[in-house]
C-alpha positions as CSV (number, residue, x, y, z in Angstrom):
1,X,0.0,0.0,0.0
2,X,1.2,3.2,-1.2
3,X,1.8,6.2,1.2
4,X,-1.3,7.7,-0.5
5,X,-3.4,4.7,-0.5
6,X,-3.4,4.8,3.7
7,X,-5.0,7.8,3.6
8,X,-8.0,7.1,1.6
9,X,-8.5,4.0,2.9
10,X,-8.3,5.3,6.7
11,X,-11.0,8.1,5.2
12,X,-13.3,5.3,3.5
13,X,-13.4,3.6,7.1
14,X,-14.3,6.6,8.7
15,X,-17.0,7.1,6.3
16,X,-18.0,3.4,6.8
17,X,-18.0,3.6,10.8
18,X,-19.9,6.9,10.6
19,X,-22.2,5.5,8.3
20,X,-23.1,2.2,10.5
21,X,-22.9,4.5,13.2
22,X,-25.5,6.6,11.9
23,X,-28.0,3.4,10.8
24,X,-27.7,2.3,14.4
25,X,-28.5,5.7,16.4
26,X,-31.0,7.0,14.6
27,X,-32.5,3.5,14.8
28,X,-32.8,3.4,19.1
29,X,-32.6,7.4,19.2
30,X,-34.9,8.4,16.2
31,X,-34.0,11.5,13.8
32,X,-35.5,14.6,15.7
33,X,-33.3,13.3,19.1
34,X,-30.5,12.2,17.6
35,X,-26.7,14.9,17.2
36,X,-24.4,14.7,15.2
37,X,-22.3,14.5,18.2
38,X,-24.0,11.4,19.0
39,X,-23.3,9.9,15.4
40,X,-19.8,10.7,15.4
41,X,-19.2,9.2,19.5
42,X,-20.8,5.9,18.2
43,X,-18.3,6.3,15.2
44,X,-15.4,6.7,17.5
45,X,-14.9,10.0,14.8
46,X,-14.0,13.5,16.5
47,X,-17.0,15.7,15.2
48,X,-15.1,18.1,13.6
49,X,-14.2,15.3,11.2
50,X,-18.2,14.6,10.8
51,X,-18.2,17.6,8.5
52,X,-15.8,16.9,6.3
53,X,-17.7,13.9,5.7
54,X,-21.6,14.8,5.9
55,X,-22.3,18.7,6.3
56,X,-26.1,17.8,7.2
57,X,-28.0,15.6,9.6
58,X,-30.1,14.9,6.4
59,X,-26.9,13.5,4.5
60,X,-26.3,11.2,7.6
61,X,-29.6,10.0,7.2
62,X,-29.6,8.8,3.7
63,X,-26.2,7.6,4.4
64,X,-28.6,5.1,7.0
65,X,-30.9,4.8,4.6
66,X,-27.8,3.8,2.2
67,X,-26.7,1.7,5.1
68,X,-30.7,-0.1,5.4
69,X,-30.1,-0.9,1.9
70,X,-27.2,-2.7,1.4
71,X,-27.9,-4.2,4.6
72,X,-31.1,-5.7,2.7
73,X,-29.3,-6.6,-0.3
74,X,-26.6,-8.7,1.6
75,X,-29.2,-10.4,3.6
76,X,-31.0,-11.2,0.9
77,X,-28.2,-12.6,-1.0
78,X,-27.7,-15.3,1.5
79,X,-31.3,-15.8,1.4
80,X,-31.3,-16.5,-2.5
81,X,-28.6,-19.4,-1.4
82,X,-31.1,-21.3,-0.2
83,X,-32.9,-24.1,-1.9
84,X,-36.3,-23.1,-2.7
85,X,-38.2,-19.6,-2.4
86,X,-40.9,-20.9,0.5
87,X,-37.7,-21.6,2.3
88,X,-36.1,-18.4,1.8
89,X,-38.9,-16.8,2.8
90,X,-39.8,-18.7,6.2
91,X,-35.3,-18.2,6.8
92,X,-37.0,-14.6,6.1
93,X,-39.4,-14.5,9.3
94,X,-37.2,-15.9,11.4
95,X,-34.5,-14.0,11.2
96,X,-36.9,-11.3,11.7
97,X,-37.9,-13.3,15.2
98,X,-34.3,-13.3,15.7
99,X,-34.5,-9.6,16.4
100,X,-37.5,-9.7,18.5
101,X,-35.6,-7.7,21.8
102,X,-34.4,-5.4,19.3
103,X,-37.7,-4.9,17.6
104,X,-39.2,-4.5,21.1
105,X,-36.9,-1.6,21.7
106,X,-36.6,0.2,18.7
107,X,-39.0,-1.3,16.2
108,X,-38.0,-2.0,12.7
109,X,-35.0,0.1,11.1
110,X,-36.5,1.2,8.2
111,X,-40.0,1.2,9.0
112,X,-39.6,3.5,12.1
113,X,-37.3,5.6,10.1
114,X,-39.6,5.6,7.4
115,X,-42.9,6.8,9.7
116,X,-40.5,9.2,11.6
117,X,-39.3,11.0,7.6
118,X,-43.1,11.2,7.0
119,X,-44.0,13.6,9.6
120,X,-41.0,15.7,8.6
121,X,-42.4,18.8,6.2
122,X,-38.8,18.8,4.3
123,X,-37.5,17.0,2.0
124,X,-38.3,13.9,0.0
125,X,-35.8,11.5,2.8
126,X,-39.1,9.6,3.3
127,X,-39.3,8.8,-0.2
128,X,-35.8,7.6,0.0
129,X,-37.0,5.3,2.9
130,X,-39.8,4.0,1.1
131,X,-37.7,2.9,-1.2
132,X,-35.8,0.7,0.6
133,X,-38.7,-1.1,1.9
134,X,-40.0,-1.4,-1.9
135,X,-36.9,-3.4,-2.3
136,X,-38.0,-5.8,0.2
137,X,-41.7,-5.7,-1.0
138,X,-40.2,-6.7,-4.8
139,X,-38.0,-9.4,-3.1
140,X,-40.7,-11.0,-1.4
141,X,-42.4,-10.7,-4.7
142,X,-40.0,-12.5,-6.5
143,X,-40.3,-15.6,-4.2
144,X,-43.9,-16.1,-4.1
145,X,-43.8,-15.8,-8.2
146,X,-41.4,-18.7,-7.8
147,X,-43.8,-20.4,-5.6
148,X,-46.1,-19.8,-8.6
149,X,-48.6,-18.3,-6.5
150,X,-51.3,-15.9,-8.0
151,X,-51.1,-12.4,-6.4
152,X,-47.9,-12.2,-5.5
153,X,-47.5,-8.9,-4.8
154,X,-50.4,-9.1,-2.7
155,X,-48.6,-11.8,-0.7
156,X,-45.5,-9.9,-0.7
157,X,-47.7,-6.9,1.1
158,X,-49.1,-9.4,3.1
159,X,-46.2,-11.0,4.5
160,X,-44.0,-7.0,4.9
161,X,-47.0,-5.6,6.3
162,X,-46.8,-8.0,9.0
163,X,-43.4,-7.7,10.1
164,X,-44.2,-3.9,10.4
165,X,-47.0,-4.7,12.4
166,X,-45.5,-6.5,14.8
167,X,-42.2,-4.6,15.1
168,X,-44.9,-1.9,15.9
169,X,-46.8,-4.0,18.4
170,X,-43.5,-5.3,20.1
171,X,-42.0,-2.3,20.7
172,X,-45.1,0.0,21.5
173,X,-45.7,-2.9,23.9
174,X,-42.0,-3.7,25.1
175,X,-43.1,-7.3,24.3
176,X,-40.7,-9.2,22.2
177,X,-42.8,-12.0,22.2
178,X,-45.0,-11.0,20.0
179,X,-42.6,-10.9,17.3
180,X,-42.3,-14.9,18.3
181,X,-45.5,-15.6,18.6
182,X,-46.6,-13.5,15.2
183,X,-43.6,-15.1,13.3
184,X,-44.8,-18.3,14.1
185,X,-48.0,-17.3,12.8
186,X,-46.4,-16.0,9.5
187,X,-44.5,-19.3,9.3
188,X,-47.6,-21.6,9.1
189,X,-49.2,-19.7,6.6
190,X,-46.3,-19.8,3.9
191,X,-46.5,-23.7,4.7
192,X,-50.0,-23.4,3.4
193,X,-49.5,-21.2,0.4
């Protein structure tokens, strides 16, 4: 590695840990509570080196928002490993149940971020959050077509909408178990599709 390689590669790590940082506070903290000071402490960055990589709270939140989606894309890569879709989308669910306590105390990622963007009058960030759950909603898709089910977007809704239900449930309720109890739920009924 070069002498001027080190320093962009120190810079991209920054940028990476700022960016995970930001995905994961504004997750438990919301947008509206959240600093940048916050961000950058979770980063381990000082936060006068915040600015040279994001100038506005708003970048830092599409950067989450960034962060959400390749987050989705890589699990559902590992997902597409797997043998059939109905199986994909059951390893789907319960990886969902997985992060019940999590759910419990923060609710989804991108749904909460998503509600939280709405309310905002600025902006089109909510858009951008709507777009990442799209990706999931045209994922799902995708597998129930392969099942060779009839409405499979309407599944796809069906199954999405869910998880954002109970994320909501769970954590306005504190009661992780309802992600278990609702993902088994969700399980049985892709076994009857």
């Amino acid at each position: 590695m070069t002498n001027s390689t080190k320093p962009r590669a120190r810079a991209a790590d920054k940028r990476r840990r700022l960016t995970a940082a930001a995905a994961q506070v504004l997750h438990e903290q919301g947008v509206e509570r959240t600093t940048l000071a916050d961000i950058a402490r979770a980063a381990d960055v000082p936060v006068g080196n915040l600015y040279y990589y994001f100038r506005t709270k708003d970048e830092l939140v599409q950067a989450a928002l960034s962060e959400h989606s390749t987050h989705l894309a890589e699990l559902t890569q590992r997902l597409d490993q797997l043998p059939d879709p109905r199986a994909r989308l059951k390893a789907l669910v319960e990886g969902w149940v997985e992060q019940r306590d999590i759910a419990a105390r923060h609710g989804c990622p991108t749904g909460t971020l998503a509600v939280e963007l709405d309310k905002r009058a600025d902006g089109s960030l909510d858009m951008e959050a709507g777009a990442v759950i799209r990706l999931l909603l045209d994922w799902a898709a995708t597998q129930f077509r392969a099942l060779g089910l009839p409405d499979a977007d309407d599944h796809a809704v069906t199954l999405v909408g869910a998880y954002q239900g109970m994320s909501l449930l769970a954590n306005a309720l504190r009661d992780p178990e309802i992600m278990t109890r609702e993902g088994t739920r969700l399980l049985r009924w892709l076994d009857s599709l």
